[in-house]
C-alpha positions as CSV (number, residue, x, y, z in Angstrom):
1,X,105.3,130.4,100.4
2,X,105.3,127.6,97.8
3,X,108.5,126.8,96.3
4,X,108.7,125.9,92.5
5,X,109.1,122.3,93.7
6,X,105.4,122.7,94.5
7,X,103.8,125.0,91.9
8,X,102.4,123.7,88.7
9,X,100.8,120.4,87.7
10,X,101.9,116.7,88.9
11,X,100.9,113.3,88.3
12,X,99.5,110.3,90.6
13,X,101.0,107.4,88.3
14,X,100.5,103.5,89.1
15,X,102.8,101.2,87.6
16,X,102.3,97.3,87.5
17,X,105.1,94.6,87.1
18,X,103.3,91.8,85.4
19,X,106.4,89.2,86.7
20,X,106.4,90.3,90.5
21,X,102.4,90.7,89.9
22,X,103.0,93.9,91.7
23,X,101.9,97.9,91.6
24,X,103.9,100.8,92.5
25,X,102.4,103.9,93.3
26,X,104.3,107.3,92.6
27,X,104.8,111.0,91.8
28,X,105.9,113.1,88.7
29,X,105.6,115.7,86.7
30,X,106.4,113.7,84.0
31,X,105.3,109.9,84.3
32,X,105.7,108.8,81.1
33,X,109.9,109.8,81.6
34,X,109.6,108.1,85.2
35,X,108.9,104.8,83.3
36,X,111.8,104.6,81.4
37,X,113.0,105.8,84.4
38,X,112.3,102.6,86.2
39,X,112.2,100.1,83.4
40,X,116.1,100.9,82.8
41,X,118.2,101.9,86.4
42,X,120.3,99.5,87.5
43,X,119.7,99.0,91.0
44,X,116.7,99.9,93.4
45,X,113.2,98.5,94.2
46,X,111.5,99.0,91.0
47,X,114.5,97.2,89.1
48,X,113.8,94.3,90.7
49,X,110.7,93.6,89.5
50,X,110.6,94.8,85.5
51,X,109.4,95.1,83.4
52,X,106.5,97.8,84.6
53,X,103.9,99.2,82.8
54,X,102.0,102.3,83.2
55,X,98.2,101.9,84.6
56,X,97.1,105.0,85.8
57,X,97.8,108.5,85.5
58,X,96.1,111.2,87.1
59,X,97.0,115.2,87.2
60,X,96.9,117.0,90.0
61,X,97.0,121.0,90.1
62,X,99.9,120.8,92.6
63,X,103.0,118.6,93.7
64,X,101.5,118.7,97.2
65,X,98.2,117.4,95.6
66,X,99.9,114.3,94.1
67,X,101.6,113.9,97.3
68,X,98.8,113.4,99.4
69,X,97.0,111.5,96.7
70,X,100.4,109.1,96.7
71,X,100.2,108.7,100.3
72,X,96.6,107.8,100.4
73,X,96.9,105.3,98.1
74,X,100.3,103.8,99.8
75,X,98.6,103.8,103.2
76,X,95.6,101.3,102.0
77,X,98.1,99.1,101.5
78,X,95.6,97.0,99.9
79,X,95.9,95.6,96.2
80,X,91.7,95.5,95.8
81,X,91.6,99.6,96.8
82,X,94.5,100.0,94.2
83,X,92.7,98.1,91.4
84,X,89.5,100.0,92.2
85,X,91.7,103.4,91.4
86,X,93.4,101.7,88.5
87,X,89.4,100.9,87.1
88,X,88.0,104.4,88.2
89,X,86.0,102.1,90.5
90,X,87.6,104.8,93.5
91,X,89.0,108.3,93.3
92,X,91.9,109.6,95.1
């Protein structure tokens, strides 16, 4: 039984920090919120590193859908696979 954690629609969202020359790979249902999210906490990984800017965004009928999409794209581990995404170049 899917919980309501799981139903409805979710987003794959890439972020890049142009001063760490960095992406970060995440979930949401919202990404464009997330983003103020992480250009304004006070502490944490992404607060290191901002400003970020939104890439990518891709929906995904499911939470568990954008999960496994996240997880692929964390498990490359591989900048050149991320930019491919980011281009359309790959699809996850």
């Amino acid at each position: 039984m899917e919980t309501s954690e799981s139903t409805g629609p979710c987003s794959l969202y890439i972020l890049y920090s142009e001063e760490a020359d960095r992406y970060n790979a995440g979930i949401s249902r919202d990404p464009y919120r997330r983003l103020v999210f992480h250009n304004s906490m006070e502490r944490g990984f992404t607060s290191r590193y901002r400003p970020w800017k939104l890439l990518y965004v891709k929906e995904y009928p499911s939470r568990i859908e954008a999960q496994r999409a996240e997880k692929k794209v964390k498990s490359w581990k591989s900048r050149k696979m991320t930019e491919k995404v980011i281009k359309g170049e790959l699809s996850v």
